[in-house]
VEXTI-972745 format. One line per field, with one value per residue (C-alpha): residue in three letters; chain; x, y, z. Coordinates in pm, 1 decimal, padded with zeros to 6 digits, m for minus. Example, Ala and Ser with C-alpha at 12.3 -4.5 7.8 and 13.67 -1.06 7.14 Angstrom:
res ala / ser
chain A / A
px 01230.0 / 01367.0
py m00450.0 / m00106.0
pz 00780.0 / 00714.0
This chain:
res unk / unk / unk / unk / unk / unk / unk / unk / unk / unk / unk / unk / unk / unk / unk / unk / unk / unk / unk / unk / unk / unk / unk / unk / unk / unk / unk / unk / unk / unk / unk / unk / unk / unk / unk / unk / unk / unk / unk / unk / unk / unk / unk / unk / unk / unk / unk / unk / unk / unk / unk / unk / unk / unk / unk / unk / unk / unk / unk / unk / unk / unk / unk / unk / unk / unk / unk / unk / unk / unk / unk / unk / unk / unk / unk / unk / unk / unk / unk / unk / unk / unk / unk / unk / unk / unk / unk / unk / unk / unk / unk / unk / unk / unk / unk / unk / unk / unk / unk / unk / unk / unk / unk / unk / unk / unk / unk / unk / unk / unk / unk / unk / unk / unk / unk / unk / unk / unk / unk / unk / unk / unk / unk / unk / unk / unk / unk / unk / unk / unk / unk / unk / unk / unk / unk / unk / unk / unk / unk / unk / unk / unk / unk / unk / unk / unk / unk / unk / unk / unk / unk / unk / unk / unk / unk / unk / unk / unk / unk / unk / unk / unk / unk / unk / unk / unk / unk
chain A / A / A / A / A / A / A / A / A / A / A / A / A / A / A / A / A / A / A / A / A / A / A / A / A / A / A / A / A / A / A / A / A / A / A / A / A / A / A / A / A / A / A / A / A / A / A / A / A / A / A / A / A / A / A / A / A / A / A / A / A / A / A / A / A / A / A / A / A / A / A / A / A / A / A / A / A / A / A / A / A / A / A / A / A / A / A / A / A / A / A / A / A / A / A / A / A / A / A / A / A / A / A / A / A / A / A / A / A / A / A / A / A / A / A / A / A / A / A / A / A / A / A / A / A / A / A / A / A / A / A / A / A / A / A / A / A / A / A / A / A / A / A / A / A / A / A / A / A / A / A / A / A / A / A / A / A / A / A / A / A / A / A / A / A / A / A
px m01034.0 / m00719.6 / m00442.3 / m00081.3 / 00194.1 / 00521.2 / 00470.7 / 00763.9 / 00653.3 / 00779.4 / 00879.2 / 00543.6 / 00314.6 / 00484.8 / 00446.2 / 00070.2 / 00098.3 / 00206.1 / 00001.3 / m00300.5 / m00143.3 / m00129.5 / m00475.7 / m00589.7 / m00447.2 / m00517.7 / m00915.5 / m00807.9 / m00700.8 / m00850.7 / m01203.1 / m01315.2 / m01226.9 / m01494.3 / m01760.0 / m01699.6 / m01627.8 / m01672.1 / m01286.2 / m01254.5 / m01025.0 / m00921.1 / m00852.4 / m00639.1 / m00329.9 / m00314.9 / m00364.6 / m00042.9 / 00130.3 / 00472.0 / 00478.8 / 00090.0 / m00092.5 / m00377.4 / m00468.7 / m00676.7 / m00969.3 / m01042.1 / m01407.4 / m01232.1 / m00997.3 / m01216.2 / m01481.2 / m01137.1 / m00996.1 / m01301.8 / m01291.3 / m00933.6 / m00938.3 / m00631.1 / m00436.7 / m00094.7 / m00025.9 / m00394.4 / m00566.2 / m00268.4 / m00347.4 / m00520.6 / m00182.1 / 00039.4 / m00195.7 / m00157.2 / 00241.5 / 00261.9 / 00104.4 / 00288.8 / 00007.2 / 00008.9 / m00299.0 / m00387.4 / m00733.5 / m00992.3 / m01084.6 / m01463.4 / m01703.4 / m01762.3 / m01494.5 / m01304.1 / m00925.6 / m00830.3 / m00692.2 / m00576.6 / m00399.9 / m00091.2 / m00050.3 / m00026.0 / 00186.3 / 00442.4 / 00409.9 / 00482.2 / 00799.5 / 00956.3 / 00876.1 / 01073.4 / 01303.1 / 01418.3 / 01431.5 / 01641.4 / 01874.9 / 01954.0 / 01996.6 / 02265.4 / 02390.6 / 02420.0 / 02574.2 / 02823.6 / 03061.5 / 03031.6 / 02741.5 / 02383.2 / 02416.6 / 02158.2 / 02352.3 / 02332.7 / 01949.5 / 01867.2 / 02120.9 / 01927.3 / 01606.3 / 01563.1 / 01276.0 / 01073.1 / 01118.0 / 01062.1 / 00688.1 / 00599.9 / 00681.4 / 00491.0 / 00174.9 / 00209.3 / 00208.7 / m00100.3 / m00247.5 / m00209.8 / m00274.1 / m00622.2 / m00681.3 / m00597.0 / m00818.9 / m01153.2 / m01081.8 / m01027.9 / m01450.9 / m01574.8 / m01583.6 / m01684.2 / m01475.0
py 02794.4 / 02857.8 / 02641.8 / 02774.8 / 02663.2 / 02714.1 / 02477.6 / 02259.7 / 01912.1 / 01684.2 / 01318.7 / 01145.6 / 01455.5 / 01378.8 / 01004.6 / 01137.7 / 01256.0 / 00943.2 / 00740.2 / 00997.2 / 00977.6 / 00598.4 / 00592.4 / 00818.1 / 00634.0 / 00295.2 / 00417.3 / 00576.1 / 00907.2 / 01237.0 / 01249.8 / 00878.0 / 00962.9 / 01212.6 / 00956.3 / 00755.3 / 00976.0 / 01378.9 / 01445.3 / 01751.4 / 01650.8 / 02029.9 / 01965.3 / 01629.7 / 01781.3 / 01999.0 / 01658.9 / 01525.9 / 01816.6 / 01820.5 / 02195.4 / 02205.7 / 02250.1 / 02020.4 / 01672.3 / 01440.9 / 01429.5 / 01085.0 / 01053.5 / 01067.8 / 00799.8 / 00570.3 / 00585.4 / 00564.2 / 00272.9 / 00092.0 / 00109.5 / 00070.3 / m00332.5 / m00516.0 / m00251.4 / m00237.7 / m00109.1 / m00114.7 / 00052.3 / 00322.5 / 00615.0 / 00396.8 / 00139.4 / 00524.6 / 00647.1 / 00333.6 / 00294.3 / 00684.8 / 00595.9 / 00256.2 / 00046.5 / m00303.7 / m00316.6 / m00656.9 / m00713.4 / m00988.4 / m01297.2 / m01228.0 / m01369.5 / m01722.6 / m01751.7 / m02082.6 / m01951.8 / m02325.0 / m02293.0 / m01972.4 / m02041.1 / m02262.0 / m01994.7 / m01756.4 / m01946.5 / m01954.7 / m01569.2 / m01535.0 / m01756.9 / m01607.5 / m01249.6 / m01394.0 / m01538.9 / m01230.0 / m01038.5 / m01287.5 / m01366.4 / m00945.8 / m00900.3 / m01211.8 / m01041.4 / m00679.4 / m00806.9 / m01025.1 / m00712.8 / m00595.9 / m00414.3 / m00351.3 / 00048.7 / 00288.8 / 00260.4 / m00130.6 / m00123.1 / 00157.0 / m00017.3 / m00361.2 / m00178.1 / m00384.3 / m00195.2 / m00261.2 / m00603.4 / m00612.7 / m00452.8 / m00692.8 / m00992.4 / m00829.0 / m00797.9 / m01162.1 / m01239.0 / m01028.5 / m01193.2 / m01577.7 / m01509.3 / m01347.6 / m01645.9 / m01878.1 / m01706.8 / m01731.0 / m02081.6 / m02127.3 / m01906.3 / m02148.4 / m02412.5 / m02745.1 / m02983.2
pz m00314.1 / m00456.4 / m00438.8 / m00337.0 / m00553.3 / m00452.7 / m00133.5 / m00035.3 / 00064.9 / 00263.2 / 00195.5 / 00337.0 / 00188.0 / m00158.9 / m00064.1 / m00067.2 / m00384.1 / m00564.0 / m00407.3 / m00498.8 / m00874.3 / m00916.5 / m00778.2 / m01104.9 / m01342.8 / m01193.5 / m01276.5 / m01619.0 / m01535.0 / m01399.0 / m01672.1 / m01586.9 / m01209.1 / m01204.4 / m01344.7 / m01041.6 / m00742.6 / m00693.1 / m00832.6 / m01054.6 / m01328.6 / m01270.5 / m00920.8 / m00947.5 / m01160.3 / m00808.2 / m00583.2 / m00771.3 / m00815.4 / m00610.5 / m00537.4 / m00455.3 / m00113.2 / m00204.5 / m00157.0 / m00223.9 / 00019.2 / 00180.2 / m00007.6 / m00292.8 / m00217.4 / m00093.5 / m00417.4 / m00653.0 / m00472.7 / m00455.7 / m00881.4 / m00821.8 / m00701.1 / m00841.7 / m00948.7 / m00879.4 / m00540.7 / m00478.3 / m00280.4 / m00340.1 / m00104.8 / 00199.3 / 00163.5 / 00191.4 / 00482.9 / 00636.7 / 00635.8 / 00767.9 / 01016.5 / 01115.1 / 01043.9 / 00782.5 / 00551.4 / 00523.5 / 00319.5 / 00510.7 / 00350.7 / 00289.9 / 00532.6 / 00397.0 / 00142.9 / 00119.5 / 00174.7 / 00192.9 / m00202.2 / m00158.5 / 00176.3 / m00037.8 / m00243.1 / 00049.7 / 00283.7 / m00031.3 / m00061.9 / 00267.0 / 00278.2 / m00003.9 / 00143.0 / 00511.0 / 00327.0 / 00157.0 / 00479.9 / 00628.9 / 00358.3 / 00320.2 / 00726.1 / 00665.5 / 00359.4 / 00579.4 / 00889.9 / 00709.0 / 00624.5 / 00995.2 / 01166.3 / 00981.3 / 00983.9 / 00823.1 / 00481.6 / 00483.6 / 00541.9 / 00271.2 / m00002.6 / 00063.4 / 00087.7 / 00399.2 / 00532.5 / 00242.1 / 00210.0 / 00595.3 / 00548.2 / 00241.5 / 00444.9 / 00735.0 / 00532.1 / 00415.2 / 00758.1 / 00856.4 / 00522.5 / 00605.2 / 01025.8 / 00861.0 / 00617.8 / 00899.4 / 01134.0 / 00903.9 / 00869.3 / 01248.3 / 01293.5 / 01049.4 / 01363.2 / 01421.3 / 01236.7
């Protein structure tokens, strides 16, 4: 198969792309990728590559990212696949974990994220109307989609608490 490249990409292919790239070298780059998934270290310079036609197929992904856990942006092409598609990727407690330590912790991650959301719409609207300008120069949208995920994050940890039952 040979791989075209003089493509022009869009914004959310090349969105791909980085994501793809951070996923390598969260698992130490293209020759330990292929020890834990089917990449071709060949192949993955053209899964990056800004003027290439080729991604990085979904099996991949999946085996990477699962090597992948607690790297930064982790997992970095699933997270990209899922904000393309309007969707927040919130990770589930695991059936029977106690989230009742980790819940404190989470609450304050979430009211730091709303906090910062709020205090930039105050800061945007104070000069007038919150325009498209406003909202890109306080990265707005951003911060909106971290405190989102915080939110999906605690209403998950407070629903496993809530199935454990009988009190």
């Amino acid at each position: 198969m040979s791989t075209r490249r003089s493509i022009q990409n869009t914004p959310g292919d090349l969105s791909l792309k980085v994501a793809a790239e951070g996923l390598i070298d969260a698992v130490g780059g293209p020759s330990k990728g292929e020890g834990y998934s089917r990449l071709d270290r060949r192949r993955a310079s053209d899964y990056v590559g800004p003027n290439t036609d080729a991604f990085m197929p979904t099996d991949i992904a999946v085996a990477l990212e699962k090597r992948a856990v607690g790297s930064p942006g982790w997992p970095q092409v699933t997270r990209e696949m899922a904000r393309q598609t309007g969707h927040v990727l919130v990770r589930l407690p695991s059936a029977g974990a106690d989230v009742t330590g980790d819940i404190h912790r989470c609450a304050a991650e979430h009211a730091k994220e709303a906090s910062d959301v709020t205090a930039r719409i105050l800061l945007g609207v104070s000069h007038g109307k919150l325009t498209h300008k406003v909202v890109r120069g306080l990265d707005l949208l951003r911060e909106c989609r971290e405190a989102l995920e915080r939110m999906a994050q605690l209403t998950a940890m407070v629903a496993a608490i809530d199935s454990e039952g009988g009190d």
